[in-house]
Structure formats: structure tokens, C-alpha cells
C-alpha positions in Angstrom: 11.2 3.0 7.6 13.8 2.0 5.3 13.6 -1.9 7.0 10.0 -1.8 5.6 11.6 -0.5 1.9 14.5 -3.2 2.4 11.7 -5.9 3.1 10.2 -5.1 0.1 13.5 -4.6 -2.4 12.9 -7.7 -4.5 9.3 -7.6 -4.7 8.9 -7.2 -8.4 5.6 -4.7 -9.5 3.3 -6.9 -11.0 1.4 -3.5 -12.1 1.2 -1.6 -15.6 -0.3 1.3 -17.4 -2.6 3.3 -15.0 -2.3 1.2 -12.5 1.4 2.4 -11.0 0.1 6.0 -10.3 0.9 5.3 -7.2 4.8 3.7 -5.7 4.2 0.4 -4.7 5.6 1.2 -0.7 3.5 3.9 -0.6 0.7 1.3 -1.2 1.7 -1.0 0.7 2.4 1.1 3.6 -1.4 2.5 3.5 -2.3 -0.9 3.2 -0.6 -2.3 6.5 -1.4 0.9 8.8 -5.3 0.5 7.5 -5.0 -3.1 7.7 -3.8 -2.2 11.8 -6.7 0.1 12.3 -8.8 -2.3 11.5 -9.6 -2.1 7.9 -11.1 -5.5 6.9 -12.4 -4.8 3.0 -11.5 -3.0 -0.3 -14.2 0.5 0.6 -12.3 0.4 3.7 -8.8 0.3 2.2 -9.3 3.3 -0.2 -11.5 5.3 2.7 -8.8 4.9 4.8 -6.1 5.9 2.4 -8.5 9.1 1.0 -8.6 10.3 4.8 -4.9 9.9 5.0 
């Protein structure tokens, strides 16, 4: 996966307080395998991710 991390290296984290609980990859990783499996909103997004 490091390709996907390499993609990624200058993508600056628009995020602050709370909101960078999480590392950006790992979001954007769950993002682009729900995103494959067919996730098409926000509910499905976070379902997918919980499940994961």
C-alpha cells in the first residue's frame, strides 16, 4: 500500500481538534474500499467502516 500513502504525501489535513481521531490514510482508505463496494452515501460510509 505504500503507492496509495505516496499518492497521498502532499495532501495537507484540512482537519482540527476532534476531528483527526482518526489518520487521514486510514480514512481515506475506508473510504475508497466502501466507495468499491458500493457505498453511495454518508450512513453507508460510516456503516461500512463500523463493520470493518
Amino acid at each position: 500500500m505504500s503507492w496509495f500513502a505516496a499518492a497521498f504525501d502532499d495532501l495537507r489535513d484540512p482537519r482540527t481538534g476532534n476531528a483527526r481521531r482518526h489518520d487521514l490514510l486510514e480514512v481515506l482508505t475506508m473510504a475508497l474500499t466502501a466507495s468499491i463496494c458500493g457505498a453511495e452515501s454518508c450512513s453507508d460510509f460510516a456503516d461500512f467502516a463500523v463493520d470493518r
